[in-house]
C-alpha positions as CSV (number, residue, x, y, z in Angstrom):
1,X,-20.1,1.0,15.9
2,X,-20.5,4.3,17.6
3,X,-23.5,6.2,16.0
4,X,-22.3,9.9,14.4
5,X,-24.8,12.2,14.9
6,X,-26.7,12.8,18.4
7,X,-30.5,12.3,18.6
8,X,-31.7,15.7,20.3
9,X,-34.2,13.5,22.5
10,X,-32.1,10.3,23.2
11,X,-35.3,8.6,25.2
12,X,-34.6,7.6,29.2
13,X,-36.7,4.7,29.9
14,X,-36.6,6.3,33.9
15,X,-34.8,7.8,35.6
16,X,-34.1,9.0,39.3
17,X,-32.1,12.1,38.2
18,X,-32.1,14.6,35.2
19,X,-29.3,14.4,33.4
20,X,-27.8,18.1,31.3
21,X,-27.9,17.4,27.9
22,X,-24.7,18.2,26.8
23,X,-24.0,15.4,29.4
24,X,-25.7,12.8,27.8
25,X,-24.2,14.0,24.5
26,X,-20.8,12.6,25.6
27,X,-22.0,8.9,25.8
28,X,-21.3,7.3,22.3
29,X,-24.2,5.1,22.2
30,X,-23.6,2.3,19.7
31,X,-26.0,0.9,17.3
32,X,-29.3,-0.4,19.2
33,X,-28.1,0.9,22.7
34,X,-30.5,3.3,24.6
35,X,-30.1,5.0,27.9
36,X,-32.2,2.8,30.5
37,X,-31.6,5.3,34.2
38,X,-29.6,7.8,35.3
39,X,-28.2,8.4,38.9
40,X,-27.0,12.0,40.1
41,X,-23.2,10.9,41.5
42,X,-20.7,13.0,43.1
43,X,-18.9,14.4,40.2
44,X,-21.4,14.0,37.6
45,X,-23.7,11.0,36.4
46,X,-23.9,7.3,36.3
47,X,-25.2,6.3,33.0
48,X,-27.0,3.1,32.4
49,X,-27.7,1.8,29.1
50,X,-29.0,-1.6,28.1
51,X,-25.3,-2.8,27.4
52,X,-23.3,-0.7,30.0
53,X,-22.5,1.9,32.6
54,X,-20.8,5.0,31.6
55,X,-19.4,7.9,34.7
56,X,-19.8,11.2,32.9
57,X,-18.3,13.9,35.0
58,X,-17.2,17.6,34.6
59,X,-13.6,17.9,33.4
60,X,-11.4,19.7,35.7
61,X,-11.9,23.6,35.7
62,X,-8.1,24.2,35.3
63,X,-8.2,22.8,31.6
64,X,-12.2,23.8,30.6
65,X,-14.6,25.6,31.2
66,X,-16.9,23.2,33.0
67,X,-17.0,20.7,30.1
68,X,-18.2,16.9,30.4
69,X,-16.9,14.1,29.5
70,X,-17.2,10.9,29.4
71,X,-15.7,8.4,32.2
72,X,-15.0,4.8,32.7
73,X,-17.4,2.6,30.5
74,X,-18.3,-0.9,32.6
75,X,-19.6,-3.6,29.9
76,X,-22.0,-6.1,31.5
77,X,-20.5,-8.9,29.8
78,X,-17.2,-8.3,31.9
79,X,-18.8,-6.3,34.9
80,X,-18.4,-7.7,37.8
81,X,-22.0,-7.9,40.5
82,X,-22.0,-4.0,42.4
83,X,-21.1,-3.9,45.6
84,X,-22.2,-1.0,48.6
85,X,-19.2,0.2,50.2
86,X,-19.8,2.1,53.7
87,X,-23.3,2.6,52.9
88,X,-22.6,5.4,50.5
89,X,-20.5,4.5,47.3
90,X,-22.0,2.1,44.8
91,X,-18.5,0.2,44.2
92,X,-18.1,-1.1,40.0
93,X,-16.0,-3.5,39.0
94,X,-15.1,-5.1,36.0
95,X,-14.0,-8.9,36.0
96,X,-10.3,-8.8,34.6
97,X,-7.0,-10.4,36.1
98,X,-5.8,-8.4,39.5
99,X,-2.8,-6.4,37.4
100,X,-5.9,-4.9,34.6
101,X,-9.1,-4.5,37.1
102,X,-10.7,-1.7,36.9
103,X,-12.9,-0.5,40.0
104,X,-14.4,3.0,40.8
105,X,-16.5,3.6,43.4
106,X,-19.7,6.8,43.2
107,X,-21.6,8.3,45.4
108,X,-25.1,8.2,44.9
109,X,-28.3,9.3,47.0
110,X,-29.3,5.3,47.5
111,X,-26.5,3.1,46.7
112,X,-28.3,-0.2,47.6
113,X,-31.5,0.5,45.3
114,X,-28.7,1.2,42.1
115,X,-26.7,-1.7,43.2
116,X,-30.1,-3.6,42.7
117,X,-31.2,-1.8,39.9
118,X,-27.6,-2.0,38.4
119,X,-27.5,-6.4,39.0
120,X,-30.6,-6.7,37.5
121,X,-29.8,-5.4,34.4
122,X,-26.2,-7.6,33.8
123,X,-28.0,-10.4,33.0
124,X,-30.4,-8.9,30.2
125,X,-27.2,-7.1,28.9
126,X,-25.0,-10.0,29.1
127,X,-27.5,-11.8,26.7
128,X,-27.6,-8.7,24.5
129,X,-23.6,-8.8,24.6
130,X,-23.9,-12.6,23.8
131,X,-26.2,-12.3,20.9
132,X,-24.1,-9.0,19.8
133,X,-21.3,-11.0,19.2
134,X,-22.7,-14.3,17.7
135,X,-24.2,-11.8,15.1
136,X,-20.9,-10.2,14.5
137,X,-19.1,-13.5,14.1
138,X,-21.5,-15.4,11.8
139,X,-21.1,-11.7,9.5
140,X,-17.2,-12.3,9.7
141,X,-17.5,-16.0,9.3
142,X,-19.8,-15.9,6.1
143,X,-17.8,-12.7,5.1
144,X,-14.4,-14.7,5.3
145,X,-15.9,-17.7,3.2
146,X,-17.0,-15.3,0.0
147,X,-13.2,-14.1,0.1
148,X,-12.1,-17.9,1.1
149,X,-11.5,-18.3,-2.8
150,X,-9.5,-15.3,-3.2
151,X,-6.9,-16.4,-0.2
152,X,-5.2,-19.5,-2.3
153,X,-4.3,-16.5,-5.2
154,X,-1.3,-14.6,-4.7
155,X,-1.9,-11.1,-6.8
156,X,2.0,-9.5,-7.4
157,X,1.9,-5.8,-9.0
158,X,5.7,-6.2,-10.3
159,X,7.1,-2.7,-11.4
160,X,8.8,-2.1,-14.5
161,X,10.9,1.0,-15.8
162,X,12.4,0.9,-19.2
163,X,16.2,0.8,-19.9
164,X,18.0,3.9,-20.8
165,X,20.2,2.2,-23.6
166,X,18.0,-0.7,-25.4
167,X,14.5,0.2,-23.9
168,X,13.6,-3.1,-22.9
169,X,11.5,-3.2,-19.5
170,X,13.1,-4.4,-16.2
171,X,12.1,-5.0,-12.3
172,X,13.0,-1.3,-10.7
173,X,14.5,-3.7,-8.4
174,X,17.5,-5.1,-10.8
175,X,20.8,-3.3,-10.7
176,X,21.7,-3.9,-14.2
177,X,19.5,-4.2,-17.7
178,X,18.6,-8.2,-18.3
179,X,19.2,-7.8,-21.9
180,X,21.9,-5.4,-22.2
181,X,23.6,-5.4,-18.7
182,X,23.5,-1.8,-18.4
183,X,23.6,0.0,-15.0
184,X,20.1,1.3,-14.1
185,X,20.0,4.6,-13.1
């Protein structure tokens, strides 16, 4: 669940770079997700939280007015280890089948110490994704049991009009009057 209201002082545990507010704004944390670093890219900001990495980047001039937004999000539970490429991009990755990968690669002022920085946190916020979803499934699980009783019931809401000519109620599906066969109009 995507919190709805911004914290004006979201707290950054470190972080290498200062990120513009309005910036950060654009990152939907979800419930229980803070912003661990930030790293200064080529077109914007890599965003690290404790679940994720988020690109947030200026849109392009032609259709604002130098407004952010928010990028690619790479979940640690399908994020594949980050790689250097030429010695200048950090290369992302996420873990899908080679017709649905997703991989962008950013230029940052010391790729190999964000690589390192970014591997270390996959495995605390794999667990986090782990736990995150044993938690929602034991809520659905116990949640489907209370309602388990209601399944086996079939509710119907049948609607009835009255006849024009003897008043007796019939289906608004019938054609003709059960009691009196006349047409319904």
């Amino acid at each position: 669940m995507a919190r709805t209201e911004w914290d004006p002082e979201p707290e950054i545990e470190t972080s290498p770079d200062r990120i513009d507010r309005d910036a950060l704004r654009q990152v939907r944390l979800l419930d229980g997700e803070r912003v661990r670093r930030v790293w200064k890219t080529g077109r914007g900001f890599l965003v690290m939280t404790n679940l994720r990495c988020v690109e947030v980047s200026h849109k392009p001039q032609l259709f604002a007015a130098r407004e952010w937004e928010a990028g690619p999000n790479f979940f640690f539970y399908d994020l594949a280890p980050p790689r250097v490429v030429f010695h200048h991009y950090l290369r992302l990755a996420e873990q899908h089948d080679e017709a649905r990968s997703l991989v962008m690669h950013f230029f940052v002022h010391d790729p190999y110490r964000v690589a390192e920085e970014v591997h270390e946190a996959r495995a605390a916020g794999y667990n986090e994704w782990v736990h995150r979803r044993s938690q929602a499934e034991a809520a659905f699980r116990s949640s489907h049991t209370r309602a388990g009783a209601y399944d086996r019931q079939v509710f119907r809401e049948m609607v009835k009009v009255r006849c024009e000519f003897c008043g007796n109620l019939m289906s608004v599906a019938a054609r003709v009057c059960p009691s009196c066969g006349a047409p319904q109009r």
